[in-house]
C-alpha positions in Angstrom: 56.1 -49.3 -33.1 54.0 -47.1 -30.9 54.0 -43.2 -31.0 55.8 -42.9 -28.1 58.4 -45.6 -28.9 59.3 -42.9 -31.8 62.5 -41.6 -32.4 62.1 -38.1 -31.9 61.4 -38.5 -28.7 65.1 -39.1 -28.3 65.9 -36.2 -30.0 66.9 -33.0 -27.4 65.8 -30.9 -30.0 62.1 -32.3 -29.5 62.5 -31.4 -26.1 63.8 -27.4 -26.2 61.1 -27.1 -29.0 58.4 -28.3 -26.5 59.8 -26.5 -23.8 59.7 -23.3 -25.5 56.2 -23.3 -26.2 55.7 -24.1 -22.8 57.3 -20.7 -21.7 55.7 -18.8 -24.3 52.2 -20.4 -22.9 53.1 -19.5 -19.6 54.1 -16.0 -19.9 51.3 -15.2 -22.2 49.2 -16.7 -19.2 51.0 -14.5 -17.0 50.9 -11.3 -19.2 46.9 -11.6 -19.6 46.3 -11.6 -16.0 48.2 -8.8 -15.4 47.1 -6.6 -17.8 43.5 -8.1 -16.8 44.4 -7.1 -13.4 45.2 -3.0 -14.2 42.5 -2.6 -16.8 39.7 -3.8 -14.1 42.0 -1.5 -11.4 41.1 1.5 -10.3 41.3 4.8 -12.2 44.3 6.6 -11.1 43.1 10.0 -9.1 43.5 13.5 -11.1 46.1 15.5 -9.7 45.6 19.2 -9.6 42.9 18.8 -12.5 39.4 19.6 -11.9 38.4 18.4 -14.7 40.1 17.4 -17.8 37.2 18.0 -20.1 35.1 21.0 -19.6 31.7 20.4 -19.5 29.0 21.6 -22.7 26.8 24.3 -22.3 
């Protein structure tokens, strides 16, 4: 007997364990590249603020 003649290949539980994962793979994929993509972003523009530290003399 093979490994993919198995048993728990048969088994639907095999199957919504390994589709799971899957989705937890893909939206941690997802997630990285958007956080990725608004920490390389731009810095949002200072309203009304000068500037936020004054400088040392």
């Amino acid at each position: 007997m093979s490994l993919l003649d198995a048993p728990i290949w048969n088994d639907p539980a095999t199957w919504i364990v390994l589709g799971v994962s899957l989705l937890f793979i893909v939206v941690g994929i997802v997630m990285h590249r958007i956080i990725m993509k608004v920490v390389r972003g731009p810095a949002p523009p200072t309203q009304g603020h000068e500037d936020p530290v004054p400088p040392r003399e």
